[in-house]
N, C-alpha and C positions, 0 to 999 in steps of 0.2 A: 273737689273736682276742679271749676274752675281756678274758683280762687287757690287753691294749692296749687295747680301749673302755674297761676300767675307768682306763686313764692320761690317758686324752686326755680325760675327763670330772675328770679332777682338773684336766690344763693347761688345760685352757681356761678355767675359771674364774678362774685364776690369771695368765694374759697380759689378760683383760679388766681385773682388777684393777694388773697393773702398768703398763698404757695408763690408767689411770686415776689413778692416782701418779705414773707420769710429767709429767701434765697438771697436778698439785697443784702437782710440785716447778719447772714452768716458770711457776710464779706464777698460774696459771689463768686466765691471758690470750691462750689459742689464738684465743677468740670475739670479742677488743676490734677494733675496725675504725675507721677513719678516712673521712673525704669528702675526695677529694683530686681538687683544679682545677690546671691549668696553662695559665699566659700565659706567651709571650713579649714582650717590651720593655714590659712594664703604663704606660699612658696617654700612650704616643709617638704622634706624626702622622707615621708615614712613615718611611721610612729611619734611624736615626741613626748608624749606624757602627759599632755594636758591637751587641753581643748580650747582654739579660738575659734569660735563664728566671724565673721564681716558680712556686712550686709549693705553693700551700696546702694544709694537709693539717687537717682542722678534728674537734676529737673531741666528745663530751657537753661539756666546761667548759672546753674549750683548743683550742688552733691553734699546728699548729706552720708557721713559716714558713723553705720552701730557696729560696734564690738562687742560681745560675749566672752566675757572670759570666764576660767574656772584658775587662773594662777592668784592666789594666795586670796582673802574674801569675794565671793561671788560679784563682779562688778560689767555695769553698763555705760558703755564707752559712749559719748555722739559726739562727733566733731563735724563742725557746721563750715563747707568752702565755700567763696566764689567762680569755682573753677566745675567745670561740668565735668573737666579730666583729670581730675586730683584722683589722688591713689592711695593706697595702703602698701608701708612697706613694711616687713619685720624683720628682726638680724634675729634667728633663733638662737645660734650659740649663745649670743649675748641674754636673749630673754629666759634660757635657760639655765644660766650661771646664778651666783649668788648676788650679783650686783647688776639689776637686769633694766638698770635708768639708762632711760632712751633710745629703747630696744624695739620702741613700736611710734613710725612715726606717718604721717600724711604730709606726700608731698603734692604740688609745691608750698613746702612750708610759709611760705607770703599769701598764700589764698586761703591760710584758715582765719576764719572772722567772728568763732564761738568752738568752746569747748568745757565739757564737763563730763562729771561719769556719777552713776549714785551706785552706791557700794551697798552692800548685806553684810553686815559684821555679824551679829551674833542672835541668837534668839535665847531669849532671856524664861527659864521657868521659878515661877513664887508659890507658895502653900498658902492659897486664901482663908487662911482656916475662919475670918472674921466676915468671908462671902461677901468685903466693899467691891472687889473689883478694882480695886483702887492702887497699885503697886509704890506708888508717891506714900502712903501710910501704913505701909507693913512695916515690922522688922526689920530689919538687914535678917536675922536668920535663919529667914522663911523663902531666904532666896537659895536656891542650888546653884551648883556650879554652871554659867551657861556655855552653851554649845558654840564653838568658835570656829565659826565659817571657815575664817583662813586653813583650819585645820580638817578639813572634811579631804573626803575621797569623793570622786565623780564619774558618773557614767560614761563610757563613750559617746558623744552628743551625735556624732555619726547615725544613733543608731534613729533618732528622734528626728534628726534631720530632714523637713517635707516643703522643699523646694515650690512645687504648686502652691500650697497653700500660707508659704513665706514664714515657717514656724520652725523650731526648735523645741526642746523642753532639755534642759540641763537638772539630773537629780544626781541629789549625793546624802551622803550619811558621815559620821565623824571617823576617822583611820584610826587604829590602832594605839597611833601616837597620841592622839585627843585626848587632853585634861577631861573632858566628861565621857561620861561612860556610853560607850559602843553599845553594850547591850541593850538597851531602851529604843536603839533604831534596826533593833534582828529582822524586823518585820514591817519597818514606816520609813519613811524618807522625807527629804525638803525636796522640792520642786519648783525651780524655774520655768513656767513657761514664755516660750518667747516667741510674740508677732511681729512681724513689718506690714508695714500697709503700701499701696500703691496710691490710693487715693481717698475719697469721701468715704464714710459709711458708722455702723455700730456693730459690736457685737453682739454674738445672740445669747451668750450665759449670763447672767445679770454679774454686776452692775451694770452692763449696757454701756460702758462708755462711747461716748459719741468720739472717732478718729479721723486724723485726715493723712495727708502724705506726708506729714511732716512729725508725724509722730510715731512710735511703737508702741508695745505694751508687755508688762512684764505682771504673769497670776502667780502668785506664789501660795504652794502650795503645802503645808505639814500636816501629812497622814500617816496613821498609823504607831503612831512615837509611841512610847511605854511610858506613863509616867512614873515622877517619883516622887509625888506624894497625892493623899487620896482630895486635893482640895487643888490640883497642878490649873492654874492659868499660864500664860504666854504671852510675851511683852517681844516683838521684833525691832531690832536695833538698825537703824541706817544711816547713812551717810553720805554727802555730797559733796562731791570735788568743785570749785567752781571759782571765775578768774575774785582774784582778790579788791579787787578796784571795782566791781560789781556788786553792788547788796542784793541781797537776798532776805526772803520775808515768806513765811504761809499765809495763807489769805483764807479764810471759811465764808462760801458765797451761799448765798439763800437764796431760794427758788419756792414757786407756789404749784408746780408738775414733779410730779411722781412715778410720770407713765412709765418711764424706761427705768425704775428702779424702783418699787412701789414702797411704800413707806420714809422713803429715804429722801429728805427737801432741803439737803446742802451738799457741796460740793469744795476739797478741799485743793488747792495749788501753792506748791513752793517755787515762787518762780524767781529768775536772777533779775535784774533788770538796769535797763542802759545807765551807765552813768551821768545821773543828773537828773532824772525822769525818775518818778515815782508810779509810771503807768506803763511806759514801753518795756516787754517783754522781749528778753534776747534767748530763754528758756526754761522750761519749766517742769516737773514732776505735779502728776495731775490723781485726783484718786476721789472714792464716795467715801464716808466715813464708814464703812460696812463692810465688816468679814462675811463667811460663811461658813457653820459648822457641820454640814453636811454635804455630799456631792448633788444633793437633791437639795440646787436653787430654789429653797422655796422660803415665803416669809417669816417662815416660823423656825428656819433656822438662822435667819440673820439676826446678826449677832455686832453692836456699836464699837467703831472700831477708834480709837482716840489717841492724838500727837502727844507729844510735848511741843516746848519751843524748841526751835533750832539752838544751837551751842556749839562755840568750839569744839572741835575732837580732834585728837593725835593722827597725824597723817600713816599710814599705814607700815609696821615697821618691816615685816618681809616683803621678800617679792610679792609686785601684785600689780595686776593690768593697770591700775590709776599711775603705780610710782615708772612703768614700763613706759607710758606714753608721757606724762609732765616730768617724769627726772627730776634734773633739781629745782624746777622752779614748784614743786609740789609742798608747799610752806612757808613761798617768797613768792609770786608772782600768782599761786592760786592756793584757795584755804580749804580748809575741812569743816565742814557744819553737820553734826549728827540730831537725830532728833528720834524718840522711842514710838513705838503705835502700840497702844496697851487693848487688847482685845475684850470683852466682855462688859456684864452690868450686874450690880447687885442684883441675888435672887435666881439667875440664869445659871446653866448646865455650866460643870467644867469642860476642861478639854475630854477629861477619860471616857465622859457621857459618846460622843464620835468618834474621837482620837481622827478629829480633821478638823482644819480652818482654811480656808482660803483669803486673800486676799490678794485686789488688781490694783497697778498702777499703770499711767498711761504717760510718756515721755515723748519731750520735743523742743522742738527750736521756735522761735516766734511766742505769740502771744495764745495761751490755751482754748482751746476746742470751747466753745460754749450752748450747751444746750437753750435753744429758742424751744417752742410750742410747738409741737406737730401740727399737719396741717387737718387731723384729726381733731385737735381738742381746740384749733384756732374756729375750727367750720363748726362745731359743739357753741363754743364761745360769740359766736355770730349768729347763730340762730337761737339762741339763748337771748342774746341783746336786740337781734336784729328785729324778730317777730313783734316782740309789742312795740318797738316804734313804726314796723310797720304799721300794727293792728291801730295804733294812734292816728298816722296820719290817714289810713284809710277812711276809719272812723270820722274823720275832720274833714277830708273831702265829701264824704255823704253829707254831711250834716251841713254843709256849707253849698253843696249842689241840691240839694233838697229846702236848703230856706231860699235860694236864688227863682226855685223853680215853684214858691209858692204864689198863687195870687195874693194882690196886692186887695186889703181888706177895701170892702163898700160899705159906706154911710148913709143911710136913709135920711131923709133933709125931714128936721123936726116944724113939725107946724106950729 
């Protein structure tokens, strides 16, 4: 009674204050917000074959500019200005021709001050017949032929197109012409999905990435595929454009909260960083190590999703949104680094068990999103620590007001 009004008149001052340190130590950019516009195919007449999204997202001194492409491997474009009026131009004859460098550019070319794209090469399937999980110690001839993004067909993205809610979704399956067989995608597809943000916030599917304005996110999605063989895992191949003078590194960060991803206590980022600085981020790809084998987010179907390192990779030899915007400096002036994400664990379902996985990545300019404590588990975590040192010093004040307020002992005088 009492004494509990008198605790919750201490908590509560105490959780305002640590929602308010919280907010310090996430940079105190909950409030920063963006203007964000989406076109598709920006200044085409009509049909042309393919599909570009743009997504300007414009702040007080900058703009940041995403592209969508579907010409040649699935790729995400972001080029970082300091100009609030920087633009996207496109020569479509040209990006439609066979030699389509320099065909997509941002002007005023002098206000770009970051550029990179991460590409979807190919999705890799192995026959685990020995259930590691491991694709580093199979065979070579347990590997099939893999599906070669640049060689897919793709949806109208028009049709996915949702303006309000700043989203896209790009699906495609392999054409005709595809080295791997068409049949196995009759009934499945890959799936791009694509967010922009305006400002602070999370999603609500898991993993829960925590986003700001400064970043996108891109679920990728493979359901439905056929497989071909009865032990079929899935290894996704990627890659990242990025200036050459910049190193690049993934990082695996450990955390001891779970709330917004439950099971899951790291956090992985390949980020580029300033030249010279082993800490300043200029951009990065952001992700939890966790797929998921079913549309039903739930623990028991997540599923350990695992890198390699990064490594040189062959810059893109057809047309393709990366070689459309860097031209020639795409192998002089900016590198290719790929790196694989091998899905699954010894012991665990194949793909055929769903014939679905998902997995999100979160991209952006600056230094990545970092999950702090909620102000939930922060005010848990406080009244967990806080109680017994109150219950101490209360205890301490009694017992210290209570010998003050004893009489002082009397001595009878001995005869």
């Amino acid at each position: 009674t009492m004494a509990a009004a008198r605790l919750c008149a201490v908590l509560l001052p105490l959780c305002a204050s640590v929602a308010a340190v919280r907010g310090l130590f996430r940079g105190g950019t909950g409030d920063y917000r963006r203007q964000v516009s989406m076109e598709l195919n920006p200044g085409a007449n009509g049909s042309v074959g393919l599909d570009l999204l743009h997504v300007r997202a414009v702040g007080p001194g900058d703009t940041l500019h995403w592209v969508l492409g579907s010409q040649g491997p699935p790729a995400l474009l972001l080029v970082h200005t300091d100009s609030p009026n920087s633009s996207l131009t496109v020569d479509w004859p040209r990006l439609l021709s066979r030699n389509s460098s320099g065909s997509l550019k941002v002007e005023p070319q002098s206000s770009v001050r970051y550029a990179s794209a991460l590409l979807f090469r190919r999705i890799w399937e192995y026959d685990d017949t020995n259930d590691t999980a491991d694709p580093t110690h199979a065979p070579p001839s347990s590997f099939l032929p893999p599906y070669e993004l640049d060689q897919f067909s793709w949806d109208d993205l028009n049709r996915t197109l949702n303006r309000s809610s700043l989203s896209a979704q790009l699906c495609g399956r392999p054409s005709s012409s595809s080295s791997a067989s068409a049949d196995t995608f009759q009934n499945g597809s890959l799936c791009l999905e694509f967010s922009a943000f305006d400002s602070w916030g999370r999603s609500s599917a898991w993993p829960r990435l925590l986003h700001s304005a400064n970043t996108s996110q891109l679920r990728v999605l493979i359901k439905g595929v056929a497989v071909r063989s009865n032990h079929s895992r899935l290894v996704l191949e990627l890659a990242a454009v990025v200036p050459r003078d910049q190193p690049s590194r993934v990082d695996t960060l450990h955390s001891i909260d779970d709330e917004y991803s439950p099971t899951i206590f790291q956090v992985c980022q390949w980020v580029t960083l300033s030249p010279g600085s082993s800490s300043a981020a200029l951009g990065f790809s952001q992700w939890k190590p966790v797929g998921y084998r079913s549309e039903k987010l739930l623990t028991e179907f997540a599923t350990p999703a695992r890198h390699s390192a990064p490594e040189p990779r062959p810059a893109p030899a057809r047309p393709s949104l990366a070689r459309a915007f860097f031209g020639e400096q795409l192998g002089e002036g900016y590198q290719v680094s790929g790196l694989n994400l091998t899905f699954g664990i010894a012991g665990e379902p194949f793909y055929n068990s769903t014939q679905y996985l998902s997995w999100t990545v979160l991209v952006g300019v600056g230094s990545p999103p970092w999950d702090s404590f909620s102000v939930l588990v922060l005010s848990i975590m406080a009244v967990a620590l806080g109680t017994p040192a109150l219950l101490l010093l209360l205890g301490g004040v009694c017992v210290c007001v209570k010998r003050k307020g004893r009489a002082p002992p009397q001595y009878e005088p001995i005869n």
